[in-house]
C-alpha positions in Angstrom: 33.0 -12.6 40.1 31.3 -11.4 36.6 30.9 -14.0 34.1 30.4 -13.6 30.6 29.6 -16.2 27.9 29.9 -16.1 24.1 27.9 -18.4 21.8 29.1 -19.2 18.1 26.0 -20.8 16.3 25.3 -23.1 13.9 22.5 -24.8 12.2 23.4 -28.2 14.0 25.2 -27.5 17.0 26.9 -24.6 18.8 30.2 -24.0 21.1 30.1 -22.2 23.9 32.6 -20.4 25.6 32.0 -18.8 29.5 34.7 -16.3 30.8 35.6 -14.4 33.8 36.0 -10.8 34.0 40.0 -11.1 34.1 39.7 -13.3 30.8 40.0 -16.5 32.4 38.5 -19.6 30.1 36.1 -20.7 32.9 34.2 -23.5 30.6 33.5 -24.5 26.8 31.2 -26.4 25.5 29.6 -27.8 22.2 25.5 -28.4 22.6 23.4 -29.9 19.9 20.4 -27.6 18.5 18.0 -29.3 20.4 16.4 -29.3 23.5 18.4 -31.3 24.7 21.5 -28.7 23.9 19.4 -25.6 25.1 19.0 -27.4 28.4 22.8 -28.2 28.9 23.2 -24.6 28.2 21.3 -23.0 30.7 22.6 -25.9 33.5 26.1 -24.7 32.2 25.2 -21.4 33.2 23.5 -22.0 36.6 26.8 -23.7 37.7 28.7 -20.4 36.8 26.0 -18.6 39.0 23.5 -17.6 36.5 20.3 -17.2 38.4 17.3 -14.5 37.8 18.8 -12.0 40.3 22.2 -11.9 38.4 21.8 -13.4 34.7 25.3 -13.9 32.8 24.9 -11.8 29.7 25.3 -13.5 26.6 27.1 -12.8 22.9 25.9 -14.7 19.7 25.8 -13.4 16.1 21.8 -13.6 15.5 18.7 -12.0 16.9 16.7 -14.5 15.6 16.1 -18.4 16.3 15.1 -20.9 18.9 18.6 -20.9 20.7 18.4 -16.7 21.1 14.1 -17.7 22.2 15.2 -19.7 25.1 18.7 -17.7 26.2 15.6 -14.8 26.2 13.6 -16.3 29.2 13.6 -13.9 32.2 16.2 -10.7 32.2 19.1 -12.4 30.6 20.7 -9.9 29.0 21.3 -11.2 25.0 23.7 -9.6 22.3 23.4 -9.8 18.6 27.3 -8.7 17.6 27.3 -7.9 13.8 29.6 -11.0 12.3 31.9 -8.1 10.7 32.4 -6.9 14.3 33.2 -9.6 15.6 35.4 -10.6 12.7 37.8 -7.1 13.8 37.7 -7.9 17.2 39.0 -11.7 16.1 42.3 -10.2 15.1 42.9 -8.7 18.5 44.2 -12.2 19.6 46.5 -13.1 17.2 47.7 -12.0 13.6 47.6 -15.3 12.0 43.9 -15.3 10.6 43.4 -18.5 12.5 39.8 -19.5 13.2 37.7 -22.2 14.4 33.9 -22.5 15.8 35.8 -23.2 19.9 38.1 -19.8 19.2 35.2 -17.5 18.2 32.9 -18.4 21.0 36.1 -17.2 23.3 36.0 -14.0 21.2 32.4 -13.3 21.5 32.6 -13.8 25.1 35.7 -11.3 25.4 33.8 -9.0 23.4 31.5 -8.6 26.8 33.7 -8.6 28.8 35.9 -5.8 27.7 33.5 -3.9 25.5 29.8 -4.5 26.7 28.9 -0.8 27.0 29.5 0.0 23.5 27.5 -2.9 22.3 22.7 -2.8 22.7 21.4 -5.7 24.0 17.9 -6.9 22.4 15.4 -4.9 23.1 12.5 -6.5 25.9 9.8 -6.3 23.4 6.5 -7.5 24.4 5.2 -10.5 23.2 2.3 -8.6 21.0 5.4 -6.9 19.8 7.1 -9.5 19.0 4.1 -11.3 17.0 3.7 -8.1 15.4 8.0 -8.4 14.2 6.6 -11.5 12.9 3.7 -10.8 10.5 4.6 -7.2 9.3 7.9 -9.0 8.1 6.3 -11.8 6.6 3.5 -9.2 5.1 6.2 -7.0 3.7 8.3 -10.4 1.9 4.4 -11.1 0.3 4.4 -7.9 -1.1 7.8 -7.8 -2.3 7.5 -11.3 -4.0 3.6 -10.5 -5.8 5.9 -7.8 -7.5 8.6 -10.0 -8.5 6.4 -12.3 -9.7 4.1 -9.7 -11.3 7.0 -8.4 -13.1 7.8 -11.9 -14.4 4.7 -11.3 -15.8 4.6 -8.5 -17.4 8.0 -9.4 -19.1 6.4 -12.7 -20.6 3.1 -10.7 -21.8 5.9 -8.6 -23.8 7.3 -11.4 -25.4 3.7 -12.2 -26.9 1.1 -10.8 -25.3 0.8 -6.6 -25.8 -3.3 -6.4 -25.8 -2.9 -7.9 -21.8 -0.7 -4.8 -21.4 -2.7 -2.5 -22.9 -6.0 -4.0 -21.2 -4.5 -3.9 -17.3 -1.0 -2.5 -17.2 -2.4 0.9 -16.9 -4.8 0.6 -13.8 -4.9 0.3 -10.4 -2.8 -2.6 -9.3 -1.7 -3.6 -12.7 -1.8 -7.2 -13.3 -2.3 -8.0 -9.4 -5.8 -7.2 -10.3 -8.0 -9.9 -9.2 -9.7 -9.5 -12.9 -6.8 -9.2 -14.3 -5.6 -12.4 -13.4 -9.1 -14.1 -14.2 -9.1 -12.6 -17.6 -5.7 -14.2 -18.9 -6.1 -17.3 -16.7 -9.4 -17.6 -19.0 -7.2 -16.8 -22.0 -3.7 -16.9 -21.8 -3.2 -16.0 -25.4 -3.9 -13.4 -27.8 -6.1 -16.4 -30.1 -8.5 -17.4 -26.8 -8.1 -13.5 -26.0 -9.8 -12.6 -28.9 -12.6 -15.5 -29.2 -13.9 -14.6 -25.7 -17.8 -13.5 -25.9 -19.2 -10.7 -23.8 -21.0 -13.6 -21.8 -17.6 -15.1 -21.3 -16.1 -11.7 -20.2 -18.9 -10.7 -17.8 -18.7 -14.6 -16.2 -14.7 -13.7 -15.6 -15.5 -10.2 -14.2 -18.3 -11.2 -11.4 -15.9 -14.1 -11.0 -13.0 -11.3 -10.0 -15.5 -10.1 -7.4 -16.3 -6.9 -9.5 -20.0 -6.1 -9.3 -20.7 -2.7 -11.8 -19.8 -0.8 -15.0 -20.1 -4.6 -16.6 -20.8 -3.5 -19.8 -17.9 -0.2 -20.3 -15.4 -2.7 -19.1 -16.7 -5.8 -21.0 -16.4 -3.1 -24.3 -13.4 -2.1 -23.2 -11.6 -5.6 -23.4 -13.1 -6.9 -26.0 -11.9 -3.9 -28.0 -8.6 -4.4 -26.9 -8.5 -7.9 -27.3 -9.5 -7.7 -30.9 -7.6 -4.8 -31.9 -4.3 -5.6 -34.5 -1.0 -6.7 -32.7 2.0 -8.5 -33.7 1.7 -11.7 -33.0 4.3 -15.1 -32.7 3.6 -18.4 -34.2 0.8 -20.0 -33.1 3.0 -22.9 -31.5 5.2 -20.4 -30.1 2.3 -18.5 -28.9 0.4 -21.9 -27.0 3.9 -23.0 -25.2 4.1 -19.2 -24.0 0.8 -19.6 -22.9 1.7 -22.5 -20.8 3.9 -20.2 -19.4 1.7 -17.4 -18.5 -0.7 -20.4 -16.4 2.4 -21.2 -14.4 2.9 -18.1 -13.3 -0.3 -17.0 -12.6 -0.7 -19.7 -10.2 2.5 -18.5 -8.5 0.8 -14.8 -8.4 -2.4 -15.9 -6.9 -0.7 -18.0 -4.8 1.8 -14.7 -3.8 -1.6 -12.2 -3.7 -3.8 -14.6 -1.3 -0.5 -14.8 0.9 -0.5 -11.0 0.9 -4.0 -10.4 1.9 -4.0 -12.8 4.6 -0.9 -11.4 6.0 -2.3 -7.9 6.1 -5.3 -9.1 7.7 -3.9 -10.1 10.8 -1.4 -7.5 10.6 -3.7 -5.0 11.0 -5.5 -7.2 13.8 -2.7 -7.7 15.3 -1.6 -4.1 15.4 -4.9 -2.6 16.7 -5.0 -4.7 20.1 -1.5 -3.2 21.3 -1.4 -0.1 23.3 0.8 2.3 21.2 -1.5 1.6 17.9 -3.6 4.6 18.4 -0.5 7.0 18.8 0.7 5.9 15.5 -2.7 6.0 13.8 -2.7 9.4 15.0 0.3 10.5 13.1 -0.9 11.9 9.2 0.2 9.0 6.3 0.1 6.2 8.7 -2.3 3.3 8.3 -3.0 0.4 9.8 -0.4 -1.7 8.0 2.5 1.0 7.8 1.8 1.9 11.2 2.3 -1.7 12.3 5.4 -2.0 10.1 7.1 1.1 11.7 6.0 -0.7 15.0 7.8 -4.1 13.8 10.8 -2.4 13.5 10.9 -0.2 16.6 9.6 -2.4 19.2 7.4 -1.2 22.2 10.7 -1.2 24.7 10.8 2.3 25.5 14.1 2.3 27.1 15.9 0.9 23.4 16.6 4.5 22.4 18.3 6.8 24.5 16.9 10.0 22.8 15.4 10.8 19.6 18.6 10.8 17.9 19.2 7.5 18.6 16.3 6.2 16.7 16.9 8.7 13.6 20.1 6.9 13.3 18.3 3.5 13.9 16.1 4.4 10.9 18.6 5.9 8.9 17.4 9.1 8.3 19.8 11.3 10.4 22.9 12.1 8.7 26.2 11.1 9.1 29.8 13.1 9.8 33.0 12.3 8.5 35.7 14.4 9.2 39.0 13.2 8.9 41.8 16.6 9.0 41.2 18.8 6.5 38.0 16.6 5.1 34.3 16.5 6.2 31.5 15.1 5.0 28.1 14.9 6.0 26.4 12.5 3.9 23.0 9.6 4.4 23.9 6.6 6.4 24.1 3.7 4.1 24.1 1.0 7.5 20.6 1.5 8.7 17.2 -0.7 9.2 16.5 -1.4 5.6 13.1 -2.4 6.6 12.1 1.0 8.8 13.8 3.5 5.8 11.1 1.4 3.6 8.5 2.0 5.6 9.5 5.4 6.5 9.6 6.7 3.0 6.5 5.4 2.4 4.9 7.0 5.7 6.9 10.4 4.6 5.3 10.8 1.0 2.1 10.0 2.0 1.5 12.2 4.4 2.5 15.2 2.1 -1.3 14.7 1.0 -2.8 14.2 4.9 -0.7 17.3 6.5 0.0 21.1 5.7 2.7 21.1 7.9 4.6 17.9 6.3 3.6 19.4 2.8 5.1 22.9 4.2 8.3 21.1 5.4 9.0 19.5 2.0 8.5 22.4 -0.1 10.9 24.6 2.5 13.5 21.5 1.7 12.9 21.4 -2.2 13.1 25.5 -1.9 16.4 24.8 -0.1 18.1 22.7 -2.6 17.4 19.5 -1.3 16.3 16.6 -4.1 13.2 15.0 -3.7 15.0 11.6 -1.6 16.4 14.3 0.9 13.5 16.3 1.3 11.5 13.0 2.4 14.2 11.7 4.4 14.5 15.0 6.5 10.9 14.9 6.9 11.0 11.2 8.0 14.3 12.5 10.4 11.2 14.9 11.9 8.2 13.0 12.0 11.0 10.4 13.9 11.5 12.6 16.5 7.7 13.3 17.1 7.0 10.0 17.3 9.8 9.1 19.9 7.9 12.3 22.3 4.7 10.9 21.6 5.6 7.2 22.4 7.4 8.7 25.9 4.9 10.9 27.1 2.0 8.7 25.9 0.7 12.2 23.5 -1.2 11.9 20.5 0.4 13.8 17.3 -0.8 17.4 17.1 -0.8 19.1 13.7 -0.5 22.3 15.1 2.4 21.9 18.0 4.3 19.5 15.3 4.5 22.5 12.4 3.3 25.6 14.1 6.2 27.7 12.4 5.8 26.1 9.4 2.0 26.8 9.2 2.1 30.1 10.5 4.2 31.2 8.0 1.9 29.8 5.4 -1.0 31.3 6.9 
C-alpha cells in the first residue's frame, strides 16, 4: 500500500494528515514545534511503514525550517507546494471556501497522491551546499540593506548636508567608503565640516585604513568642506546631525556584516568541488560564482536538461497562445535571487569575453533592448554551465562562441 502524508505548518504546532493511495484518511495528527513534535512525527510515520527502504513522501508549504531539516534525514522524499497551488487544488473538494489547519493537511497529502509527478521534490543538496544557500543569502540581504541604509543617507545629507555629496557621492563606493564614513562621523555637519584642520583630516584618513595621496585628498576635502553652500539653522543643522550619527552606526554596523559575510562566502565556496568550473566561466567571481551556486545546488539530477534550469533562472521565455493569440514574453515567476545574480554575471563578462561581447552586440543589432540582450546571454551562458556541471568540463571560450568569433575574426 502507498502512503502519502501532508503537513500544514505553523510557527507553534502543525497538523498532519497521512493518506492511502485510494484517498483513504489513514491518520491525523497535531504535533508541537518541538522535538518533542518532530519525534511523534516520524514514530507516526514508521507505524504507516515508513522506513529507509520505502520513505512516505511528504507535502508542506516551506523549504525552509527545522520541521522540513528533520523530515530531510535519509531519502525521504520532501515537497515544498507553492501556497497559491495548493490554495486551487483546495477547491477541488468542495465549493464552499471552507478551510481549517486539519482540512489542508488532507489536501496537501491528496496533492501526492494524485499529482506527485507534476510536482519537484527538494533537491539532495550537499551539506557544503547547503552552508553555501546559507551565507550567499545572508551575504546578498547585507548588501542589499548597506544600500538601503546608504540611501537613507544620502537623502538626510540632502536635507543639509550638500559639501558630504559633493566630497564622496562621486567615487567608488559612495558613502560606503570606509573614509567616507570616518569623515562625517568626525563631523556630521557642515560647521565641524568646515573647522576640521588638515591634521584632523589626515588622523580620519589613516584611521579609514587609506595609506597614500594624503595630501591631494586632504586638499580636496577641505576645499569642499569650505566652499559656500546653503545652509539650515544652526539648531536645525545640530539635531540633523544627530541624525546622521545614528545612521552611520546602522551603516557600519550593515558594512562589517557585509564583509564578514563575503569572507566566508568565498571560503566556503572554494572548498566545494564545482567551484573551479564556475570560476572558469568569464564575469564570475568568487562571490557571484558562489551565489549562482546557492541557488542551483550541487544535485545534478534537479534539472532534467538545460531548459529546465533557464526556466529555473528565468531567462528562457515564455509561450502563451491561447486561439488566435500568442505571446512570447519573460517569465515574471522565476528565482528572484539567481536573475540577480545572473544579470550581474551576464554584464560583467561583456568586459572578460569576445564571444559574450559578440553575442550582445548580435542581440542589440537584432532589436533586442539592453535587459533582453543580457537575459539571452544569461539564457546561453545557462546552458553552458548545465554541460559543464554534467560532464565535469571547464568553460572553453572558443567551443562556447566559435561562430560568434569567427565571424568577428
Amino acid at each position: 500500500m502507498t502512503v502519502f502524508c501532508g503537513i500544514d505548518w505553523a510557527e507553534r504546532h502543525h497538523d498532519v494528515a497521512i493518506v492511502d493511495d485510494t484517498g483513504t484518511l489513514l491518520a491525523k495528527a497535531r504535533i508541537t514545534d518541538d522535538v518533542a513534535g518532530y519525534n511523534k512525527l516520524l514514530d507516526l510515520l514508521a507505524e504507516h511503514g515508513d522506513s529507509s527502504a520505502t520513505p512516505i513522501p511528504v507535502a508542506i508549504e516551506t523549504s525552509h525550517g527545522l520541521l522540513v531539516a528533520a523530515l530531510r534525514t535519509g531519502s525521504r522524499k520532501v515537497f515544498a507546494i507553492n501556497p497559491l497551488a495548493a490554495a486551487r487544488y483546495r477547491d477541488r473538494h468542495g465549493v464552499s471556501r471552507k478551510k481549517s489547519d486539519p482540512g489542508d493537511a488532507l489536501v496537501l497529502a491528496n496533492i501526492l497522491r494524485t499529482d506527485m509527478h507534476a510536482h519537484r521534490p527538494l533537491p539532495a543538496d550537499s551539506e557544503l551546499a547547503q552552508a553555501i544557500t546559507v551565507l550567499a543569502r545572508a551575504q546578498q540581504d547585507a548588501v542589499w540593506n548597506r544600500q538601503q541604509v546608504a540611501n537613507q543617507v544620502r537623502s538626510l545629507l540632502r536635507e543639509y548636508y550638500p559639501a558630504a555629496l559633493h566630497a564622496f557621492q562621486s567615487k567608488d563606493g559612495g558613502l560606503t567608503r570606509p573614509d567616507a564614513r570616518v569623515i562625517l562621523t568626525m563631523a556630521p555637519t557642515p560647521a565641524k565640516a568646515a573647522k576640521l584642520t588638515l591634521a584632523q583630516l589626515r588622523a580620519g584618513l589613516k584611521r579609514s585604513g587609506r595609506t597614500r595621496a594624503f595630501n591631494t585628498e586632504i586638499e580636496r576635502l577641505r576645499g569642499i568642506f569650505r566652499s559656500e553652500y546653503a545652509r539650515q539653522l544652526p539648531a536645525v543643522e545640530d539635531a540633523f546631525g544627530h541624525q546622521l550619527l545614528a545612521l552611520l552606526r546602522q551603516l557600519d554596523a550593515t558594512c562589517l556584516a557585509a564583509d564578514d559575510l563575503a569572507k566566508a562566502v568565498e571560503d566556503a565556496f572554494r572548498e566545494h568541488a564545482d567551484s573551479e568550473i564556475l570560476l572558469s566561466f568569464p564575469g564570475l567571481g568568487p562571490l557571484l560564482g558562489a551565489r549562482v551556486l546557492a541557488e542551483i545546488g550541487d544535485d545534478r539530477s534537479r534539472f532534467t536538461d538545460a531548459r529546465a534550469l533557464k526556466s529555473y533562472a528565468g531567462s528562457a521565455p515564455i509561450t502563451r497562445a491561447s486561439g488566435r493569440k500568442h505571446f512570447v514574453g519573460r517569465r515574471f515567476v522565476k528565482n528572484n535571487r539567481l536573475m540577480n545574480a545572473g544579470f550581474l554575471w551576464a554584464f560583467a563578462a561583456l568586459q572578460a569575453s569576445p564571444g559574450a561581447n559578440a553575442h550582445y552586440r548580435r542581440r542589440r543589432e537584432h532589436g533586442d533592448w539592453h535587459a533582453a540582450a543580457q537575459r539571452h546571454l544569461l539564457n546561453r551562458f545557462l546552458g553552458q554551465l548545465h554541460h559543464c556541471l554534467q560532464t565535469r568540463q571547464h568553460f572553453d571560450e572558443q567551443r562556447a562562441f566559435a561562430p560568434l568569433l569567427q565571424a568577428a575574426a
